[in-house]
N, C-alpha and C positions, 0 to 999 in steps of 0.2 A: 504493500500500500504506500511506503510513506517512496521507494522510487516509483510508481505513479504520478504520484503528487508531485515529488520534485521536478520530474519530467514534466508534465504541465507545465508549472513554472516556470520552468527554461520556455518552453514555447512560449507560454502565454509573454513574458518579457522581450522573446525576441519580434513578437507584432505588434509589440502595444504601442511604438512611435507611429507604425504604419494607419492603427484605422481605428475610427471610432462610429461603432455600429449599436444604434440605439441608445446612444448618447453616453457609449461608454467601452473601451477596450478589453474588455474582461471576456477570456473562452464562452464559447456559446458553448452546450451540453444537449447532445441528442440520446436519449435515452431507450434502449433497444431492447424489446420485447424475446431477445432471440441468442443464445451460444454463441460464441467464435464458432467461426466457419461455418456457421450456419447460409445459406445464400443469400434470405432476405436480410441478415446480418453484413454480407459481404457488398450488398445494394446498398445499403445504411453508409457503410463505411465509405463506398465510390462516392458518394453524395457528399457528405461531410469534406471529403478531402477537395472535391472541387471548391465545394462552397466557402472552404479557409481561402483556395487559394485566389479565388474571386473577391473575398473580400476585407484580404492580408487582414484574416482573426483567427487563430485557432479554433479549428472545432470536436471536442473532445467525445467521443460513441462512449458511453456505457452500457456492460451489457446487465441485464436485469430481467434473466428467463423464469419461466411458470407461473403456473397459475394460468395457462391461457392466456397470459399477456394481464392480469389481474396485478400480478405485481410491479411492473414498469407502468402502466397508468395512474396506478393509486401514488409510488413516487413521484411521479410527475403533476399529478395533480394536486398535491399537497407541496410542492415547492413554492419556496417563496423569492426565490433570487431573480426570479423574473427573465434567467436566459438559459434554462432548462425546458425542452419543449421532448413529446414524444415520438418516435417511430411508430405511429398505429397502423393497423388493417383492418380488411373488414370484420373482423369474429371482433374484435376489442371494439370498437365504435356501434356496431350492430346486432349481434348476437349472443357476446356471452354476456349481455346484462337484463337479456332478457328471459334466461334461461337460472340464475341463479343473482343472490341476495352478493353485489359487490363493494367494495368501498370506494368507487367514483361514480360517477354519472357522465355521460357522454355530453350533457351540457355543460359540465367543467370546461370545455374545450373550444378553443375554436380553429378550426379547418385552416392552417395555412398555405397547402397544397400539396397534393397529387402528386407521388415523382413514377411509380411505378403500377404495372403489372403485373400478377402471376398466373403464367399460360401452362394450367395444368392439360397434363394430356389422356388423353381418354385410351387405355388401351384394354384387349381382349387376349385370351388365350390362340394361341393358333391353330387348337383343335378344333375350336368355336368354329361353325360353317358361315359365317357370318365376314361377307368381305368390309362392309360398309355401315352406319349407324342407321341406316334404314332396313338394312337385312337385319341387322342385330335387335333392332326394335321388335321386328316381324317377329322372331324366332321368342323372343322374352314375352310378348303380347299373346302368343299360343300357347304359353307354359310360365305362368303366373305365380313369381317366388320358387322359380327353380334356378335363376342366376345369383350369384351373389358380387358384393363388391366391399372395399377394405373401407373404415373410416379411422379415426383415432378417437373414436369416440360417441356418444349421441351427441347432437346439439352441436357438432363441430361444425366448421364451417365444410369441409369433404361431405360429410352429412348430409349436411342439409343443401349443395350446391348438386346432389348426384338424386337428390329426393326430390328438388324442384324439377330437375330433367325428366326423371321418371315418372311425376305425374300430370308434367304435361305430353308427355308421350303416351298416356294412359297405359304405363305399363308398370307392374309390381316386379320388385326384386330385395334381394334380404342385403342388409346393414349387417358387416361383420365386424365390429369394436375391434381395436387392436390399441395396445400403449404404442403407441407411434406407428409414423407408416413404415419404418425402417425395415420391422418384421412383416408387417403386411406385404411388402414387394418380397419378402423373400418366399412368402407361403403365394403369391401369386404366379413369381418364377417358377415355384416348385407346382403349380398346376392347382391348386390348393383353391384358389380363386377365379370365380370368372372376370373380371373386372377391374381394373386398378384406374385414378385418376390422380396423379399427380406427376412434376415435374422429371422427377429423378427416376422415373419409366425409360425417361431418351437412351441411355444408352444401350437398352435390352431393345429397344423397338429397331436402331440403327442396327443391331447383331442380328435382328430378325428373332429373337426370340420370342420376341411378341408380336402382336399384330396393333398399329393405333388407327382409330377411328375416326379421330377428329381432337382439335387442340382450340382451347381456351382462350382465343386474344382474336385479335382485332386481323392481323395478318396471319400467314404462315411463318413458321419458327425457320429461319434458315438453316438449322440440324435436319428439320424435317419437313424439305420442299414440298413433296408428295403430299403431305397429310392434308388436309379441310382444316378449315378453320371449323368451328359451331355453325357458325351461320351458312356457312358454304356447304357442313354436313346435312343440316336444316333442323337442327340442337334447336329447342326453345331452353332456355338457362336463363339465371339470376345473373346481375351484371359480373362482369369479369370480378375477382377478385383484385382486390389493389395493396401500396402501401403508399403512405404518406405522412404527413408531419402535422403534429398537433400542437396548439400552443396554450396555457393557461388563461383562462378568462383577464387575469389581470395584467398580461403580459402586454408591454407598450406598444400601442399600434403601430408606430413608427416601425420598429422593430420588427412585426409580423409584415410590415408593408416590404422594407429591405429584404427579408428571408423570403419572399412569394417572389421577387423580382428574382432573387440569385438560384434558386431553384431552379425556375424558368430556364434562365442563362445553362446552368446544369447541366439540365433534363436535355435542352436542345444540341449541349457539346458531343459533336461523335467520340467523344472519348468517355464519356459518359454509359453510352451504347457500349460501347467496342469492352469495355471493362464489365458486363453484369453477367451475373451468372446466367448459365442453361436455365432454360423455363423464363426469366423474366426479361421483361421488356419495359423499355424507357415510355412512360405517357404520361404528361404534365398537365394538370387541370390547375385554375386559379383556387381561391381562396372562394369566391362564390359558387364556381360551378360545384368543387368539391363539396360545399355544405348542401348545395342541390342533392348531387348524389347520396350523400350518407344519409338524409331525411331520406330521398325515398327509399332506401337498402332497408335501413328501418321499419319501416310500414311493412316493408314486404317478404323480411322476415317475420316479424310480430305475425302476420295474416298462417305465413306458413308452420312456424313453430303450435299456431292453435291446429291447424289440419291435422297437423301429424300426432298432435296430442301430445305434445313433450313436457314434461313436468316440473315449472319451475325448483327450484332444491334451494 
């Protein structure tokens, strides 16, 4: 801890002739829901180091895993230094506080922007006779709760983004819990599973060991030309999954107006891109469109978490 600190230090001294951001030199602190080496960790990270050097200030990541991201928003919500803001997603701003008793509230916060996407991808077993999301539909729609598929959980956001697809597909399939998707892709590789959806699929789908469907973003992933996007497979789905930055209600506007600007600048540098992990993708929304989106993520979980009958805890 205390070479952390000192190292800060050193940094924070060697910008503070350079800039004064929010009327003041002092590291900004982005607070990250996620491990080292975690990807949306290593997004976190490519962000922060532009956005130092855009705006000669250090910018220091802490990490602050579990709880579903319960424990990094409750830090960050109760900060009071005023240049601590959070890494959130959609499960932390929309899902897990609707699902269980937390200690923040998502109007603690306000949206200072968008940097990212996560483009999970949809994949199937190879024995599955199913070349496309429309065969695969077929084949699930004439044998109801005979496929299954991995979550980390009930109420996760995997959950519940593979439960909105299936019930606008009008089609049933079984939620299989697992403590992480780690072992889930291993019991899906081993055949274990019909169905996997998330990022860290690419490199089994690239080997051929699996077959993917269709991928979660807006374009095709350039690891996977081939694949459909959602919309191209003709997927009805909840919006992309995101990440982005959150700031405390009393954080100075000034300040949240500079960090939506340097973001921006970020988000649009190809180097920005060229640096993020597999599965994600660079897409910048302002400080309003983002609070657009999370209201309505909001509603329409709340609407689906009653469908499903999930039980707040």
């Amino acid at each position: 801890m205390l070479r952390r600190t000192f190292s800060a230090s050193l940094i924070a001294v060697a910008f503070a002739a350079h800039a004064q951001i929010g009327g003041s030199a002092s590291p900004l602190k982005l607070v990250v829901p996620f491990p080292p080496g975690d990807g949306l960790e290593n997004a976190a990270r490519v962000l922060g180091d532009l956005v130092s050097k855009d705006l000669k200030i250090p910018v220091i990541i802490e990490n602050r895993p579990g709880g579903s991201g319960v424990i990094a928003a409750e830090a960050v919500a109760k900060s009071t230094d005023g240049r601590t803001f959070l890494v959130g997603t959609t499960a932390i701003m929309g899902i897990t506080p609707l699902l269980r008793a937390v200690p923040y509230a998502p109007a603690d916060f306000d949206p200072i922007a968008k940097f990212a996407h996560i483009s999970a991808v949809m994949a199937i077993r190879n024995d599955i006779p199913a070349k496309n999301w429309a065969e695969f539909a077929a084949l699930a729609k004439a044998a109801p709760g005979k496929y299954t598929y991995a979550t980390p959980g009930d109420g996760t956001l995997t959950h519940l983004a593979v439960a909105a697809i299936t019930r606008n597909a009008g089609i049933q399939m079984q939620a299989i819990p697992y403590k992480g998707m780690g072992p889930a892709l291993q019991d899906f590789i081993g055949g274990r599973l019909d169905l996997y959806t998330e990022p860290a699929v690419v490199p089994h789908v690239k080997s051929g060991a699996v077959r993917a469907l269709a991928v979660a973003s807006r374009t095709r992933l350039p690891e996977l030309p081939d694949v459909p996007t959602y919309e191209e497979a003709g997927i009805k789905a909840a919006s992309t999954p995101w990440i982005g930055v959150l700031a405390p209600k009393a954080t100075s506007p000034e300040l949240k107006r500079q960090l939506s600007d340097a973001f921006r600048r970020a988000v649009a540098s190809p180097d920005f891109a060229n640096r993020l992990p597999t599965g994600i993708q660079a897409a910048y929304s302002s400080s309003s469109d983002f609070s657009t989106q999370i209201r309505g993520e909001q509603e329409f979980y709340k609407q689906l978490i009653t469908s499903l009958d999930l039980k707040i805890q």
